[in-house]
C-alpha positions as CSV (number, residue, x, y, z in Angstrom):
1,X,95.7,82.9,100.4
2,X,98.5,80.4,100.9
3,X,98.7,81.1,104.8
4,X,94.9,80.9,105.1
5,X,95.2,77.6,103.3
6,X,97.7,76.2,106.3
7,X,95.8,77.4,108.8
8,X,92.7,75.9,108.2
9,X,94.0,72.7,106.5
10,X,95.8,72.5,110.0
11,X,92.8,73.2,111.8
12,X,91.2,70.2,109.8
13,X,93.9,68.0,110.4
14,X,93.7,68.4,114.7
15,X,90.1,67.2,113.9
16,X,87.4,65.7,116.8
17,X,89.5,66.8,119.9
18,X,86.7,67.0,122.4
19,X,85.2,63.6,122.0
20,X,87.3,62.3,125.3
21,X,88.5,65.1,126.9
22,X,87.9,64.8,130.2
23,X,89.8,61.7,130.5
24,X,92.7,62.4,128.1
25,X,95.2,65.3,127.7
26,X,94.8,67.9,125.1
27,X,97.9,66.8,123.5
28,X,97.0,63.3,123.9
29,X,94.0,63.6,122.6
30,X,94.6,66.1,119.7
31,X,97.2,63.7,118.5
32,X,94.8,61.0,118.3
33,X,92.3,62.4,116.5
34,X,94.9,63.8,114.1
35,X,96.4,60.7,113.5
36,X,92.6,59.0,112.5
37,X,91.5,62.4,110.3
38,X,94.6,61.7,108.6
39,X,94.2,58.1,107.9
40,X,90.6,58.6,106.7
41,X,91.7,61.3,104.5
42,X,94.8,58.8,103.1
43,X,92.4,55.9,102.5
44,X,89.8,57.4,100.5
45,X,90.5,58.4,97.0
46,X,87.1,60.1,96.9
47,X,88.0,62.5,99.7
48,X,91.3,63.3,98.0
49,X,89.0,64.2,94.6
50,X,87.1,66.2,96.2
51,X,84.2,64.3,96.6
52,X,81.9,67.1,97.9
53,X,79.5,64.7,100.1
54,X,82.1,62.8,102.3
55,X,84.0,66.2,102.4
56,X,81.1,67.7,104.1
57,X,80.3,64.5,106.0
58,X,83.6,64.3,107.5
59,X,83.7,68.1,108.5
60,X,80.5,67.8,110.0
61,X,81.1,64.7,112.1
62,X,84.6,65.0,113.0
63,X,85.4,68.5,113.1
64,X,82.7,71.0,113.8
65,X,81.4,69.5,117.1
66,X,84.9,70.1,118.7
67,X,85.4,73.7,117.7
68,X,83.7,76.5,119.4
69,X,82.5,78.9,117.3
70,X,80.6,81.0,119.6
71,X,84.2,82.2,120.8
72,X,85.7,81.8,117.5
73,X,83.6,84.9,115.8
74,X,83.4,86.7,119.1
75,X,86.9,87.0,119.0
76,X,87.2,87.6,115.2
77,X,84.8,90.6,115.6
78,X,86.6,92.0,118.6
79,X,85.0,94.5,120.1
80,X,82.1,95.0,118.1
81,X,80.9,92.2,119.4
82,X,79.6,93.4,122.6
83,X,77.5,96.1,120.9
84,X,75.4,93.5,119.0
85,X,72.6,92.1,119.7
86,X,71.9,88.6,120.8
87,X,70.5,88.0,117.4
88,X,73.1,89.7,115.2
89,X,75.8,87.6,117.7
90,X,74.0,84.6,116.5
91,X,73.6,85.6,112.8
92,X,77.4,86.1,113.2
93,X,77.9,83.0,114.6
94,X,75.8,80.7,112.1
95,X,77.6,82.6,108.9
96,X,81.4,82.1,110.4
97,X,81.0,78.8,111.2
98,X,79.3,78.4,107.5
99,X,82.2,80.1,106.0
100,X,84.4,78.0,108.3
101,X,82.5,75.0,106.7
102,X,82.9,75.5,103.0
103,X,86.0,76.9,102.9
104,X,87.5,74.0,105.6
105,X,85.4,71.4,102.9
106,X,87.7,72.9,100.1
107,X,90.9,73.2,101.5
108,X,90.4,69.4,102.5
109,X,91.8,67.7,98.9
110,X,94.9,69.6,99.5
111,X,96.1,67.0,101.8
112,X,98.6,64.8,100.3
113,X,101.7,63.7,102.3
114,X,101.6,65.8,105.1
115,X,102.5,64.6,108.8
116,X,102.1,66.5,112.3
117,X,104.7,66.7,114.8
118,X,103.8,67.2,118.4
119,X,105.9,69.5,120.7
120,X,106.5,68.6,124.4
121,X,103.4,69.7,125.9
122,X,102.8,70.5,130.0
123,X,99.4,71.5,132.0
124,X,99.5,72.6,135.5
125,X,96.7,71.0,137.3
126,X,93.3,72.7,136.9
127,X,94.2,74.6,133.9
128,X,91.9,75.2,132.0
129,X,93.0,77.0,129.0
130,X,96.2,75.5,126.8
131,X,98.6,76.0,123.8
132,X,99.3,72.3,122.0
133,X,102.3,73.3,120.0
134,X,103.0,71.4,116.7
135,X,104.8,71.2,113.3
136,X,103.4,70.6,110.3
137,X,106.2,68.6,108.1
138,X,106.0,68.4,104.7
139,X,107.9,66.8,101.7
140,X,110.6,69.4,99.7
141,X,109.1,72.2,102.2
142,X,110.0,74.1,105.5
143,X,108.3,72.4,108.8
144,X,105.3,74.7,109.5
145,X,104.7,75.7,113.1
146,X,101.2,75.1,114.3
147,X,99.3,75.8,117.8
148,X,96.3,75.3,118.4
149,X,94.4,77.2,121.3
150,X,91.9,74.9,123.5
151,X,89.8,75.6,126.5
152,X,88.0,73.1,128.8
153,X,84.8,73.3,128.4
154,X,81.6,71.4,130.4
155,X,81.2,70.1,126.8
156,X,85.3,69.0,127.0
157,X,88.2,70.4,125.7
158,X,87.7,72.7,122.4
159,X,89.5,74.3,119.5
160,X,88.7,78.2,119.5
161,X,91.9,79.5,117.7
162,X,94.7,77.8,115.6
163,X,98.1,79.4,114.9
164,X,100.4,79.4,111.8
165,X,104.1,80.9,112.3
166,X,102.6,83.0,114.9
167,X,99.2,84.3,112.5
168,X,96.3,83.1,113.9
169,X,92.9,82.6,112.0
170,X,90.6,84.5,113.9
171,X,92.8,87.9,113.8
172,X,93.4,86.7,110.3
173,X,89.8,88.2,109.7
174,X,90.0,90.4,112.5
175,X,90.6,93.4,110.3
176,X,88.5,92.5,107.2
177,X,85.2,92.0,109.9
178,X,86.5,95.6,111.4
179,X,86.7,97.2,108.6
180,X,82.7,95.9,107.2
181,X,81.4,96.9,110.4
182,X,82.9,100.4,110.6
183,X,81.2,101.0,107.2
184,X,78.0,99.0,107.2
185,X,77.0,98.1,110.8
186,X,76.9,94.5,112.2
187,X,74.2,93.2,109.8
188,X,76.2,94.5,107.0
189,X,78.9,92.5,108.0
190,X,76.1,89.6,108.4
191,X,75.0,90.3,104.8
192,X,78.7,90.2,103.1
193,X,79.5,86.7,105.0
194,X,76.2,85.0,103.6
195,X,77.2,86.7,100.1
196,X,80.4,84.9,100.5
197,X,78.9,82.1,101.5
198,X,76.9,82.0,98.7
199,X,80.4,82.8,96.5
200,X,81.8,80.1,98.6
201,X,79.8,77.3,97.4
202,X,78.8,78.1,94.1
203,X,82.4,78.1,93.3
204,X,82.9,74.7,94.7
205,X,79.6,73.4,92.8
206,X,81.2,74.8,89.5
207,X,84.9,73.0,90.3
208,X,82.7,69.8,90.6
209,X,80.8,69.9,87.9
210,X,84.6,70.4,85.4
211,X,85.6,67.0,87.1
């Protein structure tokens, strides 16, 4: 629980890296945006509390427009993927990135004193698919390494898989999807991430409400 905590906190913290992309690096660009996320997060006392409104606000305008999540589940379901159909792919889709949501919304008041540093970085010209290497440092604990996977898209440069020592998220559910799908098909896989959804955010709604 601890690793999934890092990776997605650091996949928070990278935030909006598409916004400029076709006129800035990916390292540039993701160091940026991390540096703003972070400054939002360190100015408001409501986001640190938990404030479930401008959690969700700040996911949805800084984070989820720059991460693909059409690739993101289609890796994560491997290749069960390519026996679903259009509509199960999007059911897929919609529930990840849900998950992805809530669980990204939650992890976000764990940031305290954190700060990111940003690994010499090179891009051969017309590549179109890079590895931004960072560290995550972090008072009385080990540096963290962090990479973050990005491909240039027509949309710009997005975030379709982020790293921790090596673990990355989407294989990180890799086995758990495998494993739903070998003994309930692809909509029972569909069915468990909406009941976790569901699980998800009632939880968070009942941490609010003890505040």
């Amino acid at each position: 629980m601890k690793l999934l905590r890092n990776l997605l906190l650091a996949a928070l913290l990278v935030g909006s890296v598409g916004a400029r992309a076709a006129e800035v690096a990916p390292d540039a660009l993701a160091k940026t945006t991390t540096q703003e996320v972070m400054a939002i997060i360190k100015q408001d006392k409501d986001l640190q509390n938990g404030n479930q409104k401008k959690v969700l606000d700040l996911v949805e305008s800084k984070i989820l427009p720059h991460f693909d999540f059409t690739r993101m589940t289609r890796l994560a379901v491997g290749r069960y993927w390519r026996n679903a159909t259009p509509a199960q792919q999007q059911a897929l889709t919609n529930e990840f990135r849900t998950l992805l949501v809530r669980t990204y919304s939650n992890s976000l008041s764990n940031y305290r004193n954190q700060t990111i540093e940003f690994k010499p970085f090179r891009m051969q010209p017309g590549e179109t698919d890079v590895t931004v290497k960072t560290q995550v440092i972090q008072p009385g604990g080990s540096p963290i390494p962090i990479d973050y996977s990005m491909e240039n898209t027509p949309q710009g440069w997005k975030v379709y898989d982020v790293a921790v020592d090596g673990v990355s998220l989407v294989v990180n559910y890799r086995s758990s999807f495998a494993s739903e799908i070998q003994q309930s098909g692809v909509d029972g896989l569909v069915k468990a991430l909406a009941e976790k959804n569901k699980s998800v955010s009632g939880g968070r709604q009942d941490s609010s409400a003890k505040r």
